[in-house]
N, C-alpha and C positions, 0 to 999 in steps of 0.2 A: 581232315580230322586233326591232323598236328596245327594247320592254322587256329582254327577254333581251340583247344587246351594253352598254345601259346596264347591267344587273348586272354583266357581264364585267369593264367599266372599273372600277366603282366595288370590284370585286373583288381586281383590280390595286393599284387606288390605295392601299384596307388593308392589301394583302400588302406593298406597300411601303412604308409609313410601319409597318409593325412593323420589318421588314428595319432601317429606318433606325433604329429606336430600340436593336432589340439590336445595332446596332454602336457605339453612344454609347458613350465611354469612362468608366467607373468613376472619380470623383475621391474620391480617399482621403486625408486626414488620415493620421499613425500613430494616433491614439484612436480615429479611426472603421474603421477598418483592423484595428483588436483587436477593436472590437464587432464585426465584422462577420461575423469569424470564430468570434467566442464564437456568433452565429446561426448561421451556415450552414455550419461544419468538419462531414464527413460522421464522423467518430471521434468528436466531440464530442458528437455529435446521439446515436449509441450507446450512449455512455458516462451519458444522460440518460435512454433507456430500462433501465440496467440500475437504476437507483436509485428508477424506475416499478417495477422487476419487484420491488425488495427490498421494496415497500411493499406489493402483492399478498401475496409470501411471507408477509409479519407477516398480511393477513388470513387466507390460508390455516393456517397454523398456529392462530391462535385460532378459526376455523371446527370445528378439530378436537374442540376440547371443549364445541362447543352443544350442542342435540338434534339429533339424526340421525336423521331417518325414511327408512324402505324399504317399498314395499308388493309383494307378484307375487301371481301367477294361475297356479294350476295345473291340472293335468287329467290322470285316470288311466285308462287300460281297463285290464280284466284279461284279456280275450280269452276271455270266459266262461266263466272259471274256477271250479271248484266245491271246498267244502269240507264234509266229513260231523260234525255237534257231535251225541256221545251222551252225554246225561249220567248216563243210568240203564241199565246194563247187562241189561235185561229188555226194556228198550224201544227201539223201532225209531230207527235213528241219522235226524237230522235232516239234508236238504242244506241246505246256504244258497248262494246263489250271489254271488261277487262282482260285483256291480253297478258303472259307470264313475261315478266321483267326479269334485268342482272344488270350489278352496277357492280364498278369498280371503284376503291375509294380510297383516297391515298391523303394524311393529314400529317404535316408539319405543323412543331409547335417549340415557342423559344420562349425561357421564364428571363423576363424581361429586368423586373426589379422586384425582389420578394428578401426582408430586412433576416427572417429567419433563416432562408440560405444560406448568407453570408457569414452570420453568427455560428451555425452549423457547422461550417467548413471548419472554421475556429477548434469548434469544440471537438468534431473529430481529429484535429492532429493534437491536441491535447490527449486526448483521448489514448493514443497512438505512444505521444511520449509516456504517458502512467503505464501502461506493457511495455516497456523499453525497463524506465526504471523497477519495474514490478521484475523482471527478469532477471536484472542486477542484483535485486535483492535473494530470489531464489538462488542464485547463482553465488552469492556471499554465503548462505545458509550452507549450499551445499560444500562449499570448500571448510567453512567450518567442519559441519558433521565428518567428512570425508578426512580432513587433519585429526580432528578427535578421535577416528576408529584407527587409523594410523598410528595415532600416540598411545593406544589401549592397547593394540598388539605388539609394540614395543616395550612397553612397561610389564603387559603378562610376560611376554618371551623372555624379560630381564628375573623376574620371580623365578620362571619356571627353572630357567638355566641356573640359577644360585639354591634351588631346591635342588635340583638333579645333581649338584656337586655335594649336596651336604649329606645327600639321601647314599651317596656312594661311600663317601668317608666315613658315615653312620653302618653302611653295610659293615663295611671292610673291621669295622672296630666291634660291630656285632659279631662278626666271627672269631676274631681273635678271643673276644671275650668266652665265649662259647665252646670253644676248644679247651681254655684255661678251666673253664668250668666242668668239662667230661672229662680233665685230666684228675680233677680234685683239688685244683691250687687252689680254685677261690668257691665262693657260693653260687649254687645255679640262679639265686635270686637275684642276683649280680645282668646276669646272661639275660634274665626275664623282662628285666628293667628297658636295658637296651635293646628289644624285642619289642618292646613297647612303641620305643622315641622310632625306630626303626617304622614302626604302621603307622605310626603318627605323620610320619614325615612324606611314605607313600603316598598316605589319604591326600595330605596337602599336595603335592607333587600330581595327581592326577587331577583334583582341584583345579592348579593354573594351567594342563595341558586341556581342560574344558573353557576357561576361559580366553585361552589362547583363541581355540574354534570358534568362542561366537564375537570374537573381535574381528575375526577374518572373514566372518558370513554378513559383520555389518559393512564391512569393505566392499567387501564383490556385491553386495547393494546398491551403495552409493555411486559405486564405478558400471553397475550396469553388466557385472560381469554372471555368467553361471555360476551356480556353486557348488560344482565340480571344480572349476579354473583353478589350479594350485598360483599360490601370487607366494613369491620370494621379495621380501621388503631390503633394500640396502641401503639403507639408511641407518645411525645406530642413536640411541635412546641419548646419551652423554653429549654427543657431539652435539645432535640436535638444540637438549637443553643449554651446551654452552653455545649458539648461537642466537639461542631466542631469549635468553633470560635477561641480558641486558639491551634489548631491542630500542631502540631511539624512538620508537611511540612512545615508551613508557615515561622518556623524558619532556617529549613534545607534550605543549598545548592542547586543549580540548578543540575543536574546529567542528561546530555542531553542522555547519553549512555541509560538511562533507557526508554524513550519516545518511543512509538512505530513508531508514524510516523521516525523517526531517524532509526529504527531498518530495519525497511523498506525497505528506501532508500539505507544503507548499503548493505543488501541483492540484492538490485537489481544492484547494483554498481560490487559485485560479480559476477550475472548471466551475467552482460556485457564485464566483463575480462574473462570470463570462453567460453564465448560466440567468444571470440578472439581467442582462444584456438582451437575451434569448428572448425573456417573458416581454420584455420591452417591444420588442420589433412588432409582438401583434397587435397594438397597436397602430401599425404600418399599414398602409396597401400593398398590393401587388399588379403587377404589370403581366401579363403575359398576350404575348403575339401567335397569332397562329394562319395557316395557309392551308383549305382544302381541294382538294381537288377528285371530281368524280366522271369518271367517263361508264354510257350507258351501253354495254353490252348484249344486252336485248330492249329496244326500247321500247314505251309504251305508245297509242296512239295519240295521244298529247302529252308532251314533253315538255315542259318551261322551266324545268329546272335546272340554273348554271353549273356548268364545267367547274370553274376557280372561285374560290371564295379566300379574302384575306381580312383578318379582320383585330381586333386586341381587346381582350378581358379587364376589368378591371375591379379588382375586388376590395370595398372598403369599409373594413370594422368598425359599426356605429355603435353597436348595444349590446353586452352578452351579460348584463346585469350584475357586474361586478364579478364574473369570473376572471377574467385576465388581471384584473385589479390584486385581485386574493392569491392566484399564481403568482404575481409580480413580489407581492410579498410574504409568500412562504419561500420562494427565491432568495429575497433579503435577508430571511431567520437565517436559511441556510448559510447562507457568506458569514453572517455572525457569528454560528456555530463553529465552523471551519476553523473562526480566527482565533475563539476559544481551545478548539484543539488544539492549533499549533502552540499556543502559548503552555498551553498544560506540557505538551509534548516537550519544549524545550525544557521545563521544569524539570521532568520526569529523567531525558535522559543526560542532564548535567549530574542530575543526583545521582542515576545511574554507573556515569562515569567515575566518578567519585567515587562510590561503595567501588568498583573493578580496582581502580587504583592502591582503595584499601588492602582489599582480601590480597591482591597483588606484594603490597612490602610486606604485608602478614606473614601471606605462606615461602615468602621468601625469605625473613627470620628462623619461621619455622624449621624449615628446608637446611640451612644453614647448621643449625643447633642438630637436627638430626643427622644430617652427614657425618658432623662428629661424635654422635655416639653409637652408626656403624662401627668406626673403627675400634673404638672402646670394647664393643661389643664381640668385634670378631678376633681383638687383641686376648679376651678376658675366656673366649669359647678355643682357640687356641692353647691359654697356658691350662685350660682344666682339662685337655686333653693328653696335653703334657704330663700333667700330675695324675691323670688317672691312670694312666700306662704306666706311672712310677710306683698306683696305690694308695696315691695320696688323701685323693677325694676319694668319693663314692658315687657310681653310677648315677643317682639321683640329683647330684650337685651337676655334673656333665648334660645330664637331661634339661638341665633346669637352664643352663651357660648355652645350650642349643637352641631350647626354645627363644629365649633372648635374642640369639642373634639372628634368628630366621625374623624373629617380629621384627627388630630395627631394620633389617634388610629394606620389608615388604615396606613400611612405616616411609622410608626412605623413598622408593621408587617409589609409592603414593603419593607421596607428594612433592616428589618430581614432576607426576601427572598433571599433577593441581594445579604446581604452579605452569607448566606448558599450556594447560587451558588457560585459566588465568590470563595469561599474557596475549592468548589467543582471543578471549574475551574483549583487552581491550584496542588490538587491532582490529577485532572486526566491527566494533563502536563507532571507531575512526576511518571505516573504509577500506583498511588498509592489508587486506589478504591477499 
């Protein structure tokens, strides 16, 4: 009995020291926060088995032209069927009776020369590289998305934490005021006022503690995590933006060769010259060799039929009345088309780059010119705080100095945001996440 309760406990003890560990909070970096997602995005992990199956496909396809053996086993009755053989018309006709047969049958066969196999092969490792690059590309998207929910829960948790200091120092002065007011020194309209900025500031304050949450539910998406998993980010909003803002992409050259979508289309521009190729070959013959072999396991009472047979097919496309013809050049449209895309494609993402590079010095002016009028703002909500504790102003002017500086704040960190995508935008143009 005491053995069995000691299991019980020591059963308890494990269930809870697991419990304890899968509540431990996740501490992420942004770098470890990309890898972690490149491991464990459930899209991504998909997207790694299709580029598994394209590489099956290329065996499959060159399995087609090894040796192909097949062997069966048959078995006939005839239900004692008779048949009368007279070969001499004076002389009495012979029966023979169908007797039940089984044969063994075993066939080797090897594709000799056939023009669309070859092309085939072709085109399934092509095939093969476009889910390579197709992956890469999912794989850029998601370091994007995965940095962007990164940068959004940094930038709320920067709101939320400079509302939580305002909303304390708005407390602490709503009381003061308030007590001045139930002694009779000042007007309680005074006390109401600040009662006001005081819910106002709450509202806002619960606001970014909602938006904090669903920056961290687009995270543990990306990452593939539960959303339960508490993630602790250590990384801080500043530091980051002073690393990224002057990033040497932004000074580098366009390199459209490096862009996946470009790479892409290339590829596919291949698989539709290659694919020209394809309609060609049926025009070709084919070759195939082949060896059978049949041994009689019950045999019949005449037998003449051989053991081995070896012999070769040859198949040659005379007339399909213009259909290969008409395949060969809807083939042609198509390589035309392809070439047409790439060239739109290049258009589209130089222009592309360009508008990035725009919005880029934009909101970096922007960015700039607002920084300095935080400080203005939190110099200017400072001294009416000052003066209101002296009498100077009026609650309303202090409201007004608050509001101010909560907006430049938010204003601020917004487009800190901006500009962090932004730059992020035009790294990932250039490949370069």
């Amino acid at each position: 009995m005491k053995k069995v309760i000691k299991s019980f406990l020591i059963s308890i003890f494990c269930f809870g020291m697991i419990t304890v560990n899968a509540q431990e909070p996740l501490s992420l970096s942004l770098e470890s926060a990309v890898n972690y997602a490149v491991n464990h995005n459930k899209t991504l992990i998909n997207s790694k088995f299709t580029v598994d199956k394209s590489s099956q496909k290329i065996r499959e396809t060159i399995a087609q032209g090894l040796p192909q053996i097949n062997a069966s086993i048959d078995y006939s009755n005839f239900l004692g069927a008779e048949a009368e053989l007279q070969l001499n018309p004076a002389a009495a006709p012979v029966t023979i009776e169908f007797n039940p047969t089984s044969n063994f049958k075993a066939n080797v066969s090897q594709l000799i020369f056939n023009g669309s196999y070859y092309v085939g092969i072709q085109l399934s490792k092509l095939a093969k590289t476009i889910s390579e690059q197709s992956y890469q590309k999912d794989e850029l998207n998601l370091k994007e998305l995965t940095i962007q929910a990164y940068y959004m829960i940094l930038a709320s948790e920067r709101i939320q934490s400079i509302i939580q200091e305002n909303a304390k120092n708005v407390q602490l002065l709503y009381e003061k005021t308030s007590n001045l007011a139930n002694s009779g020194m000042i007007e309680q309209t005074d006390a109401k006022k600040l009662s006001i900025m005081a819910t106002s500031v709450n509202n806002a304050l619960k606001s970014s503690e909602r938006q904090v949450e669903i920056g961290y539910n687009l995270l543990r998406l990306q990452l593939g995590l539960d959303f339960n998993q508490t993630i602790l980010l250590t990384d801080n909003l500043v530091e980051i933006s002073q690393k990224f803002f002057l990033k040497t992409t932004i000074k580098s050259e366009f390199n459209i060769t490096n862009n996946l979508d470009y790479k892409l289309v290339n590829l596919q521009s291949e698989i539709a010259r290659k694919n020209i190729n394809f309609k060609k070959t049926n025009y070709l013959p084919s070759i195939v060799g082949f060896y059978s072999y049949t041994e009689k396991l019950k045999k019949p009472i005449f037998d003449m039929t051989p053991k081995n047979t070896l012999g070769f097919t040859l198949n040659i496309p005379i007339f399909s009345s213009g259909q290969r013809y008409y395949q060969l050049n809807q083939a042609k449209i198509d390589y035309e088309m392809n070439k047409n895309s790439q060239d739109l494609l290049t258009q589209q993402l130089t222009l592309q780059e360009k508008q990035l590079r725009y919005n880029y010095t934009n909101l970096m002016e922007q960015y700039l010119n607002q920084k300095a009028n935080v400080q203005i703002a939190k110099e200017v909500l400072d001294n009416m705080t000052l003066k209101y504790g002296q009498g100077i102003v009026s609650s309303l002017e202090l409201t007004s100095s608050n509001n101010d500086y909560l907006t430049a704040e938010t204003n601020y960190t917004n487009l800190m945001l901006q500009l962090l995508n932004a730059e992020l935008s035009l790294r990932k143009i250039n490949n370069k996440l």
